[in-house]
N, CA, C and O of each residue as an XYZ file, in Angstrom:
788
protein
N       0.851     -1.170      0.000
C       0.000      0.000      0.000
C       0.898      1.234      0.000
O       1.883      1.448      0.706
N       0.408      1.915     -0.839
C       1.275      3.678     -1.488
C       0.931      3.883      0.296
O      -0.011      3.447      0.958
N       2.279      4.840      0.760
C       2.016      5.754      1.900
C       0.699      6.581      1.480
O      -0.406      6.263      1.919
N       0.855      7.466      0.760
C      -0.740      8.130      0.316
C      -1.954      7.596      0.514
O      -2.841      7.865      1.324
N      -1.845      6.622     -0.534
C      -3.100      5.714      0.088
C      -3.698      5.211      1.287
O      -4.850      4.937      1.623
N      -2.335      5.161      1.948
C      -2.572      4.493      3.349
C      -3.326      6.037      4.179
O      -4.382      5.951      4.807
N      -2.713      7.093      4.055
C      -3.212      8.248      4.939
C      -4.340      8.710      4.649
O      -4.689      9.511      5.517
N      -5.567      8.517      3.321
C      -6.207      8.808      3.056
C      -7.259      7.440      3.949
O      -8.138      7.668      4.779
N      -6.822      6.095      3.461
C      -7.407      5.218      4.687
C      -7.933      5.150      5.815
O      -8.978      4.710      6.295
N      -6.666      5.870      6.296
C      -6.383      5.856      8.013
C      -7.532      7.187      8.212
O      -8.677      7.097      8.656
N      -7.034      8.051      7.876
C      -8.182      9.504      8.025
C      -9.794      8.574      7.720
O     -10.281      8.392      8.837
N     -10.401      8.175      7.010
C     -11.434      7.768      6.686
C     -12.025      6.639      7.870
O     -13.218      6.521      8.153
N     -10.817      5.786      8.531
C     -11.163      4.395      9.148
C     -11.434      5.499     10.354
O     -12.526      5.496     10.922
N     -10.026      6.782     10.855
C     -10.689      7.104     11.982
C     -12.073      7.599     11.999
O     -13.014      7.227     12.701
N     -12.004      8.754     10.848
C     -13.422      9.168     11.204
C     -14.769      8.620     11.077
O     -15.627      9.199     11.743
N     -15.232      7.371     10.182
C     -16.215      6.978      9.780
C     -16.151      5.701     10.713
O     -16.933      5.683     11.663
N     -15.134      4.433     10.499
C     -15.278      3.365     10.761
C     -15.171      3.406     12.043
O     -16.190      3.103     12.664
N     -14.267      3.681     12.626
C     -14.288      3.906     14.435
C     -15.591      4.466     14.390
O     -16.595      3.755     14.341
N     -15.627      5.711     14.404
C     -16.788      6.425     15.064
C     -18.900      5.856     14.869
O     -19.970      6.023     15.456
N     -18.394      5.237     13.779
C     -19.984      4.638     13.038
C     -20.013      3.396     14.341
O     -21.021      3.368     15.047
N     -18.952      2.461     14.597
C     -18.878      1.272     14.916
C     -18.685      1.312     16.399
O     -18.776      0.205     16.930
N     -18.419      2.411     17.267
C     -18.243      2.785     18.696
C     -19.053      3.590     19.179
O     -19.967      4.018     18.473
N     -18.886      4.045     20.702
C     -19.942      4.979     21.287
C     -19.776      6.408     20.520
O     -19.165      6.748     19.507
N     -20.475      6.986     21.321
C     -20.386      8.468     20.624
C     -19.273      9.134     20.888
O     -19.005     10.217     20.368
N     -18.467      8.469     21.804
C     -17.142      9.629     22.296
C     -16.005      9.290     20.951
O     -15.071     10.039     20.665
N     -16.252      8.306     20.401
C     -15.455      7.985     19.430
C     -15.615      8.946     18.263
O     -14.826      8.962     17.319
N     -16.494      9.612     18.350
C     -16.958     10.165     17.124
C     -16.410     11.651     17.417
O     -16.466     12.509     16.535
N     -16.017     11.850     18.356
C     -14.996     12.988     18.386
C     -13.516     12.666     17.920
O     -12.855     11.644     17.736
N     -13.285     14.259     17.802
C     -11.905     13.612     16.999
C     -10.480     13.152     17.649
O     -10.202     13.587     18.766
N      -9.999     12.692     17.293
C      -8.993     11.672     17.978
C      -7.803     12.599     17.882
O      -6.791     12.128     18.401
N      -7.683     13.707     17.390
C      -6.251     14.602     17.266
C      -6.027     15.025     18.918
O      -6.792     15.565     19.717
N      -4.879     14.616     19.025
C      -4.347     15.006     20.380
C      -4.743     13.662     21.244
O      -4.303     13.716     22.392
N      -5.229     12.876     21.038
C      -5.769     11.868     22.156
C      -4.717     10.649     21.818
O      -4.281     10.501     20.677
N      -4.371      9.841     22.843
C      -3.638      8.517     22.738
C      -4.562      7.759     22.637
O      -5.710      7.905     23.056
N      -3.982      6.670     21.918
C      -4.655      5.320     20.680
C      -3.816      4.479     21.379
O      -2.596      4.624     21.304
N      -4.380      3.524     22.121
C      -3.576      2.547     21.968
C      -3.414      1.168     21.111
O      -4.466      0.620     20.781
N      -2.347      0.643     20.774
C      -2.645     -0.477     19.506
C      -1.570     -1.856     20.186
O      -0.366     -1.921     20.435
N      -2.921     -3.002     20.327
C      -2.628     -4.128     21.578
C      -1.632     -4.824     20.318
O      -1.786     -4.518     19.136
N      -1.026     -5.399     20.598
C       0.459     -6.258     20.052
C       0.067     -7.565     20.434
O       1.238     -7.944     20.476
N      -0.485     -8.455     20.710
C      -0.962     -9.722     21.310
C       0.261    -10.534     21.224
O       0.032    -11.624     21.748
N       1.863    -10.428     20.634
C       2.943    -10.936     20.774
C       4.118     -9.731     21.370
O       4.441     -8.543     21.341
N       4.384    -10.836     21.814
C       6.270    -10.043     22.239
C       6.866     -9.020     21.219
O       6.872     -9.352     20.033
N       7.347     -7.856     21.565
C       7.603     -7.290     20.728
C       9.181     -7.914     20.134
O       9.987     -8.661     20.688
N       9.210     -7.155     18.587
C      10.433     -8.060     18.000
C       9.702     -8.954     17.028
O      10.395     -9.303     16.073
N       8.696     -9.321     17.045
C       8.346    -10.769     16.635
C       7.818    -10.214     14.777
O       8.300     -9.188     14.297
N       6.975    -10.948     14.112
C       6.394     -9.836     12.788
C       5.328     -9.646     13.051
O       5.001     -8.904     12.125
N       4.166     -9.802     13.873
C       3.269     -8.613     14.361
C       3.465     -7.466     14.465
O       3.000     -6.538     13.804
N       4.515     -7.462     15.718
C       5.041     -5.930     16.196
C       5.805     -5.590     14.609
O       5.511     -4.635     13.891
N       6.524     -6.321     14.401
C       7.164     -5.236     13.260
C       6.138     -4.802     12.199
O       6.443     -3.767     11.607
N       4.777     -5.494     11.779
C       3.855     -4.585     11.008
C       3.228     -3.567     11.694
O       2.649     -2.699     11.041
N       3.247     -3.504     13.372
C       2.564     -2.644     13.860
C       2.953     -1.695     13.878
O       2.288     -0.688     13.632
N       3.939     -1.704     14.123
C       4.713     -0.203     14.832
C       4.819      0.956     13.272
O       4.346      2.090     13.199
N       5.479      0.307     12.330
C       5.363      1.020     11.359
C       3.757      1.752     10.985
O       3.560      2.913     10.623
N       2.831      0.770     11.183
C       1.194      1.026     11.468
C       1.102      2.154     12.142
O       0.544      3.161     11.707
N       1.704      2.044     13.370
C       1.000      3.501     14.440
C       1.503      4.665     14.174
O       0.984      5.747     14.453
N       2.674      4.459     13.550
C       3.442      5.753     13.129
C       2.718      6.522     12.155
O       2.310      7.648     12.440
N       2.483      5.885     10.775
C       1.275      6.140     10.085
C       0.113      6.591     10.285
O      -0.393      7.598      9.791
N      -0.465      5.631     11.232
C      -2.069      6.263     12.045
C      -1.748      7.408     12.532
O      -2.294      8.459     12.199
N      -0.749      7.297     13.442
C      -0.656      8.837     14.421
C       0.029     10.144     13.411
O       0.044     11.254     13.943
N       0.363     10.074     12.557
C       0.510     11.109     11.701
C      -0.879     11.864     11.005
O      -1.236     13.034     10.859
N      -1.546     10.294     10.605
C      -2.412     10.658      9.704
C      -3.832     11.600     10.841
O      -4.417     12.641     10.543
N      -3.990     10.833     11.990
C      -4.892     10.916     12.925
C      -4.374     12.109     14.137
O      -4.887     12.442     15.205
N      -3.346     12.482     13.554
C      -2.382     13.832     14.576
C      -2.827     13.056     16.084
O      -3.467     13.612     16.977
N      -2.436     11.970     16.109
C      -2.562     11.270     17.647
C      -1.517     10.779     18.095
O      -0.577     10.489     17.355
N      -1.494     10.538     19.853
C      -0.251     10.055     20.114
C      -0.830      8.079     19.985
O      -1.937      7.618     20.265
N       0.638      7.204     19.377
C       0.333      6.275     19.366
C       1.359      5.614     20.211
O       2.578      5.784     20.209
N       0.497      4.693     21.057
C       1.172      3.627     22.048
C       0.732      2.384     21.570
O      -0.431      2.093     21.288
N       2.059      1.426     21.469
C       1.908      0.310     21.042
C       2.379     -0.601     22.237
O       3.534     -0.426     22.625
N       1.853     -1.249     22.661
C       1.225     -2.113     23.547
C       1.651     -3.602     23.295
O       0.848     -4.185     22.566
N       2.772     -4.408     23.737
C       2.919     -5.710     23.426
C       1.984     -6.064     24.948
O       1.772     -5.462     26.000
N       1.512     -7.690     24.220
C       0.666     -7.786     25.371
C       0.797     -9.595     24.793
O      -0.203    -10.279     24.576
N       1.825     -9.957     24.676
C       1.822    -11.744     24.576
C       1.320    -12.856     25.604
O       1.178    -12.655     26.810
N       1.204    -13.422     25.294
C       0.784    -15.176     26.299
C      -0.143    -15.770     25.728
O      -1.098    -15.223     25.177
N       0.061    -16.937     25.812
C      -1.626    -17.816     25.510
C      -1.838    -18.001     24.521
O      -2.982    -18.409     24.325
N      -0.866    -17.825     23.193
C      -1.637    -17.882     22.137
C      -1.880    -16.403     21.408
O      -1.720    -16.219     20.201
N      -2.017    -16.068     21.721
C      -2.102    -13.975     21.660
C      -3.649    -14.221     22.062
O      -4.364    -13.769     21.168
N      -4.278    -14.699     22.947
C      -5.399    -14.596     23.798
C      -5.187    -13.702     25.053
O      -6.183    -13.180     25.552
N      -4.552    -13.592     25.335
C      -4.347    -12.564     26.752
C      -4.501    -10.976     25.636
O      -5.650    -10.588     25.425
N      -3.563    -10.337     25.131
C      -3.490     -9.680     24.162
C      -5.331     -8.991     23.902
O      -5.929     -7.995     24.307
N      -5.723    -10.293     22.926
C      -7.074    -10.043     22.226
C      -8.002     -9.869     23.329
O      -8.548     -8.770     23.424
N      -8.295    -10.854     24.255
C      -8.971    -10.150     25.531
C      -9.081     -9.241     26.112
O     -10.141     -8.652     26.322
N      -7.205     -8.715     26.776
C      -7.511     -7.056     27.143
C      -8.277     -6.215     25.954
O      -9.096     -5.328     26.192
N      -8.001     -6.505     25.034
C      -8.947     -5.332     23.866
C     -10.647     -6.128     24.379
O     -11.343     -5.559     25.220
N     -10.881     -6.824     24.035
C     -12.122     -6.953     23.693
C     -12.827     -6.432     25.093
O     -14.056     -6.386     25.154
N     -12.026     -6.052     26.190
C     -12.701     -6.141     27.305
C     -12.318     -4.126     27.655
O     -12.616     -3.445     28.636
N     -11.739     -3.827     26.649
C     -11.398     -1.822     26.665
C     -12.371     -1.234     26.857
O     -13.294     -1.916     26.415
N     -12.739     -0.310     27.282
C     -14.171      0.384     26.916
C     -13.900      0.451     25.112
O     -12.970      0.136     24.369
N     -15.076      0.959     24.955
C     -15.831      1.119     23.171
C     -15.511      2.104     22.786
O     -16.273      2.539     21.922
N     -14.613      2.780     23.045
C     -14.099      4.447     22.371
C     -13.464      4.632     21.338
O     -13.099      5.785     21.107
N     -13.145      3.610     20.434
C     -12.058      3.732     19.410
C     -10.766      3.987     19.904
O      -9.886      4.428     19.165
N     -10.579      3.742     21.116
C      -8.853      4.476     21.240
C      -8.179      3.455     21.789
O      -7.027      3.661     22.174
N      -8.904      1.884     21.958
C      -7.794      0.890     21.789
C      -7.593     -0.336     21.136
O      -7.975     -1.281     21.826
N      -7.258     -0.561     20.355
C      -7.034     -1.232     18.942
C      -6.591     -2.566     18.846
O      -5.867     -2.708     19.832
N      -6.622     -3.912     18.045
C      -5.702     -4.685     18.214
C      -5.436     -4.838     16.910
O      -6.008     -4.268     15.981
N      -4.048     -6.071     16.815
C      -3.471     -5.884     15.836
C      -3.730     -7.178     15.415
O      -2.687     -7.824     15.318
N      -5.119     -8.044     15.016
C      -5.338     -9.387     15.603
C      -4.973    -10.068     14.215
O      -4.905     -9.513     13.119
N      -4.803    -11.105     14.455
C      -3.775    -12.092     13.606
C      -5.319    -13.584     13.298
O      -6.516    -13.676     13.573
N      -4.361    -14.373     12.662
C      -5.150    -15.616     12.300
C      -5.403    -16.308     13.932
O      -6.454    -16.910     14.151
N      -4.499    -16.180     14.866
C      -3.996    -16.842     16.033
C      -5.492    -16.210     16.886
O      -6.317    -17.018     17.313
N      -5.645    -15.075     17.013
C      -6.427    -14.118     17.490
C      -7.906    -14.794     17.025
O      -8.674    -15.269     17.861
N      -8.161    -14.774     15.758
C      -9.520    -14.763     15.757
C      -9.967    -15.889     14.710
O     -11.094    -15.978     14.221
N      -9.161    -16.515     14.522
C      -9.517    -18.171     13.891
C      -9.143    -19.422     14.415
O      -9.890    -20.399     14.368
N      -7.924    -19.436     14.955
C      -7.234    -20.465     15.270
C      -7.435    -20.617     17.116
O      -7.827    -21.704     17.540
N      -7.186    -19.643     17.969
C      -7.782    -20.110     19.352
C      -9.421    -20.318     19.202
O     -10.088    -21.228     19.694
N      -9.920    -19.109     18.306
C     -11.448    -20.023     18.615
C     -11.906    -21.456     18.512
O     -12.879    -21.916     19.111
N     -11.043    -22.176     17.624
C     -10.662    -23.619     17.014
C     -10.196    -24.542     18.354
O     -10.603    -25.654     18.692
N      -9.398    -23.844     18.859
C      -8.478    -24.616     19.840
C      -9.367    -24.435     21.317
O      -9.921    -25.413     21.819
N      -9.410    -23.555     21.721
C      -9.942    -23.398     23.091
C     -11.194    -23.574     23.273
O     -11.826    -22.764     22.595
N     -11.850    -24.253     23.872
C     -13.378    -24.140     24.312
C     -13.543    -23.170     25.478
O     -14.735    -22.879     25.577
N     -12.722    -22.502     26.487
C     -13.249    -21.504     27.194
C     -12.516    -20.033     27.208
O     -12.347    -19.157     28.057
N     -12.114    -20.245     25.613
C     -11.879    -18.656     25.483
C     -12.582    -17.587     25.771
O     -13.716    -17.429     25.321
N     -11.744    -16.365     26.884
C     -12.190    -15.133     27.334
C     -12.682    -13.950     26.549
O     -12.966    -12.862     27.050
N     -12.762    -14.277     25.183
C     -13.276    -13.306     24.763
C     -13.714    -14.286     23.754
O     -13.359    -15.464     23.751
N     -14.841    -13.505     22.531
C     -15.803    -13.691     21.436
C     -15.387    -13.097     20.397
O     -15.612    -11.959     19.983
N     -14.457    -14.346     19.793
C     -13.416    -13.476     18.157
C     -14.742    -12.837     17.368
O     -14.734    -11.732     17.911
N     -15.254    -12.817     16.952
C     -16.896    -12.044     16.026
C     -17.291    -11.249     16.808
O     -16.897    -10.099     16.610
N     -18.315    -11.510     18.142
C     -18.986    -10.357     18.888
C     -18.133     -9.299     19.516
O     -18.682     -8.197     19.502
N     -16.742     -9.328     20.155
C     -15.947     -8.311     20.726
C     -15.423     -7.571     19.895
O     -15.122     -6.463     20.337
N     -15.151     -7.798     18.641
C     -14.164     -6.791     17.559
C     -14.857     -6.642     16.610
O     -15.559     -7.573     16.214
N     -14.844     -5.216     15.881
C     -15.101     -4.872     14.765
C     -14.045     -5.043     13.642
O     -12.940     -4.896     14.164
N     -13.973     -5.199     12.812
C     -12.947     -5.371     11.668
C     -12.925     -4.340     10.899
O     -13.939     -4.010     10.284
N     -11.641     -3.582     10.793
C     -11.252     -2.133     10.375
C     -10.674     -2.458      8.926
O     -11.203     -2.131      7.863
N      -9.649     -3.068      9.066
C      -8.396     -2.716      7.647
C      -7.653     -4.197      7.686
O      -7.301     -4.807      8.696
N      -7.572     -4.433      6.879
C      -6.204     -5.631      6.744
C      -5.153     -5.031      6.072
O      -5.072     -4.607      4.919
N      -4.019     -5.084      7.384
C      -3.273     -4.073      7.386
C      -1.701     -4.795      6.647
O      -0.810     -4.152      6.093
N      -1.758     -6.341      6.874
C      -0.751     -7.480      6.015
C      -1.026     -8.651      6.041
O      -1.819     -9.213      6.797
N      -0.347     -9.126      5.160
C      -0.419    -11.064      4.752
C       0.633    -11.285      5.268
O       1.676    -10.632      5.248
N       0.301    -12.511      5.896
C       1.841    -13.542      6.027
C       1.970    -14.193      5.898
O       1.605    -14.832      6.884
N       2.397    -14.876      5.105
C       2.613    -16.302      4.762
C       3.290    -16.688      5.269
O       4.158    -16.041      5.855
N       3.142    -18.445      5.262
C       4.233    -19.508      6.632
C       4.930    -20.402      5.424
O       4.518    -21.083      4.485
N       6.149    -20.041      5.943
C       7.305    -21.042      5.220
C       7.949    -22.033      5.863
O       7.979    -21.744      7.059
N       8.489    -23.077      5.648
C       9.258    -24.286      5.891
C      10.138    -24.244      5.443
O      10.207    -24.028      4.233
N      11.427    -24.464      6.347
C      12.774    -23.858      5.650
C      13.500    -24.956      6.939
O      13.102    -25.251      8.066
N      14.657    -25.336      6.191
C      14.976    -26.046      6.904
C      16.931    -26.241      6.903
O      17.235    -26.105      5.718
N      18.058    -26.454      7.617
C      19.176    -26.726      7.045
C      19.500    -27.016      5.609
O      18.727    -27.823      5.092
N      20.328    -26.614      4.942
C      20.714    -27.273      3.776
C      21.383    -28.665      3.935
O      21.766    -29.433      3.053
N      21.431    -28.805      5.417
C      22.101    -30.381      5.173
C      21.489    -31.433      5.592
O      21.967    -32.472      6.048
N      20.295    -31.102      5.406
C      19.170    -32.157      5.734
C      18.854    -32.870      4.590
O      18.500    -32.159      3.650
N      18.874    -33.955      4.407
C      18.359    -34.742      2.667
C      17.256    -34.729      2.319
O      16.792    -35.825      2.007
N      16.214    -33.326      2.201
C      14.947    -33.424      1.664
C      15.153    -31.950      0.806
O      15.878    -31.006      1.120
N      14.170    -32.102     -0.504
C      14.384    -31.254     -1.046
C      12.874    -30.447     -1.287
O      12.734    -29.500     -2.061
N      11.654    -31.115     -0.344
C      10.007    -30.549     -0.399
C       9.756    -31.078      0.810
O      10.449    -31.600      1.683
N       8.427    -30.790      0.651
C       7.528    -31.103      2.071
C       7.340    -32.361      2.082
O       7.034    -32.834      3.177
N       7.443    -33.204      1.034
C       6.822    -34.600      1.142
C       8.398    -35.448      1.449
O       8.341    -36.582      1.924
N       9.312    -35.026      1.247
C      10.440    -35.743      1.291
C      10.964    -35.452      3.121
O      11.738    -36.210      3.705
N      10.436    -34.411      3.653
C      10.301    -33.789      5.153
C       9.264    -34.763      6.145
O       9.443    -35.281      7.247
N       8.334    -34.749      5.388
C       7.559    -35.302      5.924
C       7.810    -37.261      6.042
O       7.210    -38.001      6.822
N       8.564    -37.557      5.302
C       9.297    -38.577      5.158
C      10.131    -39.092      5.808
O      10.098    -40.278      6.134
N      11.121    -38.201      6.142
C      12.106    -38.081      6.995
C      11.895    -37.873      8.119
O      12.577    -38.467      8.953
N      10.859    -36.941      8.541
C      10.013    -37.213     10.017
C       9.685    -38.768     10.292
O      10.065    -39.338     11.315
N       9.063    -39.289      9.443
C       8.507    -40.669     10.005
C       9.783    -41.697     10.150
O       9.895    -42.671     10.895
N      10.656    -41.186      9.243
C      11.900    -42.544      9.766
C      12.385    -41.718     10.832
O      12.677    -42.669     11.558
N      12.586    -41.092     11.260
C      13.241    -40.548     12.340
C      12.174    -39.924     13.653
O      11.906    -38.739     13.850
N      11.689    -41.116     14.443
C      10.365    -40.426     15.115
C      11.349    -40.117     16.025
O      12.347    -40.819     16.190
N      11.112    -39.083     16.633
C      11.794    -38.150     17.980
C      12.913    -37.399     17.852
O      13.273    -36.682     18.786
N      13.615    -37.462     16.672
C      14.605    -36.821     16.288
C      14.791    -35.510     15.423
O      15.835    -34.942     15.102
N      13.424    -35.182     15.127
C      13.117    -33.314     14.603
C      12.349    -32.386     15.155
O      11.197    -32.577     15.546
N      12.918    -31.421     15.201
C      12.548    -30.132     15.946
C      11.798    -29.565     15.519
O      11.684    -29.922     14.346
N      11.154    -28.838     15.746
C      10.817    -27.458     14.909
C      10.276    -26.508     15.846
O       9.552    -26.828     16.789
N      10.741    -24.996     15.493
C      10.996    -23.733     16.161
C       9.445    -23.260     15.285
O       9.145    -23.410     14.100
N       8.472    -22.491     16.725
C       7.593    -21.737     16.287
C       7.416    -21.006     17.724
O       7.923    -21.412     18.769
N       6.648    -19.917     17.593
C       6.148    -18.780     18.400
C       5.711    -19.021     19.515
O       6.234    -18.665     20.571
N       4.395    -19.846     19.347
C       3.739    -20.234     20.798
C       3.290    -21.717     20.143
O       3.276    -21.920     18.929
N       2.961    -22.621     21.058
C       1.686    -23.298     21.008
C       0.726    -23.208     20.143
O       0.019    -22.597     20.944
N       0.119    -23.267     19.292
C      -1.113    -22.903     18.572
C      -1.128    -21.898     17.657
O      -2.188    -21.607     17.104
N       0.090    -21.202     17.360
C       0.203    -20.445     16.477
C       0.290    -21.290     15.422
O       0.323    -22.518     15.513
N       0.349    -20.310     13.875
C       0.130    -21.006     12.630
C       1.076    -22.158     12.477
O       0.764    -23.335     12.292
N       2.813    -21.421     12.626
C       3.917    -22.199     12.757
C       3.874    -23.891     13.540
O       4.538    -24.850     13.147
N       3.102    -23.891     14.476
C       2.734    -25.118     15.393
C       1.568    -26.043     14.065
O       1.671    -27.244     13.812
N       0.733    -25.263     13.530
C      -0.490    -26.454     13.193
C      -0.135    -26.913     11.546
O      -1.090    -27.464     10.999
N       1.042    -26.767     10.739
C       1.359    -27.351      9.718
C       1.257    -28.674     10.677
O       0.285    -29.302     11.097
N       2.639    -28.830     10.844
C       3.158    -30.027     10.993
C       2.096    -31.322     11.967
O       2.141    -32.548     12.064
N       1.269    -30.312     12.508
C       0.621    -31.377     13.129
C      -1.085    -31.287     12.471
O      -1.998    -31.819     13.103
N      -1.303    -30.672     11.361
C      -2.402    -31.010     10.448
C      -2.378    -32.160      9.144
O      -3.210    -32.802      8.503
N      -1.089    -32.014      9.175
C      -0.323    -33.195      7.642
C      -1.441    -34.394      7.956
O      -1.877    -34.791      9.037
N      -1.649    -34.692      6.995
C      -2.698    -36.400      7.005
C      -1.441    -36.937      6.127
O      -0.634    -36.208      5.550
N      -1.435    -38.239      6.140
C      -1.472    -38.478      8.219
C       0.023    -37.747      8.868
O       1.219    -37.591      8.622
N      -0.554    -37.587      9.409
C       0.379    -36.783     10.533
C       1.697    -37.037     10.879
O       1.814    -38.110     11.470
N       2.820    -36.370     10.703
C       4.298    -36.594     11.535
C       4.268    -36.260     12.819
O       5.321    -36.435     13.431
N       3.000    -35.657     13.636
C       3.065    -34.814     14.271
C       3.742    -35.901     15.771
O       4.226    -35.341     16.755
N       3.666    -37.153     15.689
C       3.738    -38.115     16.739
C       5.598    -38.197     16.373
O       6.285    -38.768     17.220
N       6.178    -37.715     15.337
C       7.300    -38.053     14.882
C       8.333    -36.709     15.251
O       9.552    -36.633     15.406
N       7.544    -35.988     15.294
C       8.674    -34.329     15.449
C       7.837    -33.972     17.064
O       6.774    -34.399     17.513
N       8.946    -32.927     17.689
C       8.837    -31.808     18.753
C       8.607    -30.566     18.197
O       9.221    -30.240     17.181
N       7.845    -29.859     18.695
C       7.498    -28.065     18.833
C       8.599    -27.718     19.858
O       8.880    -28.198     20.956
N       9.138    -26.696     19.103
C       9.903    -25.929     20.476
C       9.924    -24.734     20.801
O      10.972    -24.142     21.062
N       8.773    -24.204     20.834
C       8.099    -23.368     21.500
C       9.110    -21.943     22.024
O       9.633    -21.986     23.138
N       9.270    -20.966     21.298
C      10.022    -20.012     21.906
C       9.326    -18.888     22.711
O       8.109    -18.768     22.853
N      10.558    -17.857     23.357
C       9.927    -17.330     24.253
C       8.814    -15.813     23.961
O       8.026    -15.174     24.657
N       9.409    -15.726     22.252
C       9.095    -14.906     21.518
C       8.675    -15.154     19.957
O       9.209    -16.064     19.323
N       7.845    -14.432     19.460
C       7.628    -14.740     18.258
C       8.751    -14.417     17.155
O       8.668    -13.283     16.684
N       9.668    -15.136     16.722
C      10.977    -14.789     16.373
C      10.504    -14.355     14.906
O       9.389    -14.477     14.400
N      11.937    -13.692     14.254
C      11.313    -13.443     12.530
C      11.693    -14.795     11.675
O      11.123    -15.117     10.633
N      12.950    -15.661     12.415
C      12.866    -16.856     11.437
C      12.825    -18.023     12.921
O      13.417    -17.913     13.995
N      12.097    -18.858     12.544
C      12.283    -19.949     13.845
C      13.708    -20.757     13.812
O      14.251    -20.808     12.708
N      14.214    -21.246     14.655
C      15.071    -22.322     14.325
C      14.804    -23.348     14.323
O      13.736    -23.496     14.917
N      15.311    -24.494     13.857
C      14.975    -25.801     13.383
C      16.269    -26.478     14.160
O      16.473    -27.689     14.080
């Protein structure tokens, strides 16, 4: 997205989409007021790095101060909860991911918040796609030759992802049929930009 484009966006999402979709205090204008924008991962990770560039943008476009807010655990359920549970003013935001509002609703049966009823949906702000990348000195040259090599080798492959239940976690253990009994998750303390293997 052209910077331009994006500021003509952002001006429009504050004034119409916040304000149509929140109480009435939202519908005042947000110049001079702090925004906060929830991070549901560790900062560092590529959430935060689409965000932050995000608030800088918003708060230019919206002459607001922007606070960006890492707020990790759980899945980015701790994160999405404090938002869903903000007051309704437009002034605190999340930055919600597949993890946020497809994949714990999937996983958890007593999730604290309601991915549909608590959030309104503003902008899709990036894509991310999930890659599999692995040593060059491993003898597979695709996923099916990986997935291969998982099964002769049960207990002997790793694989580096974010949390628990993030996207990175549910390849390997969605495969039909599954390696997932054949490899470890190893779970870092942060959402890294490349996992290790």
């Amino acid at each position: 997205m052209r910077r331009r484009d994006f500021v003509r966006l952002a001006a429009a999402l504050a004034g119409a989409g916040v304000a149509a979709r929140s109480s009435p205090v939202a519908a005042q204008s947000l110049a001079g007021k702090q925004i906060r924008i929830v991070v549901p991962f560790p900062a560092g990770g590529p959430t935060d790095i689409v965000a932050r560039p995000f608030a800088q943008m918003l708060g230019e476009a919206l002459k607001a101060t922007m606070v960006v807010d890492n707020r990790g655990g759980a899945g980015s359920s701790i994160g999405a909860d404090m938002v869903a549970k903000a007051p309704p003013d437009g002034r605190t935001l999340l930055v919600g991911t597949v993890g946020t509002h497809a994949i714990n609703p999937s996983l958890y049966a007593n999730l604290p918040y309601d991915a549909v009823g608590d959030f309104t949906p503003l902008v899709l702000i990036a894509r991310a796609p999930l890659a599999v990348v692995m040593h060059p000195s491993q003898p597979v040259e695709n996923l099916a030759e990986l997935v291969a090599l998982a099964r002769r080798m049960p207990g002997k492959l790793n694989y580096g992802s974010a949390s628990v239940g993030t996207p990175g976690t549910l390849p390997p253990r969605c495969s039909a049929p599954s390696p997932a009994s054949t490899s470890s998750t190893c779970p870092t303390r942060a959402a890294p930009l490349v996992s290790p293997t």
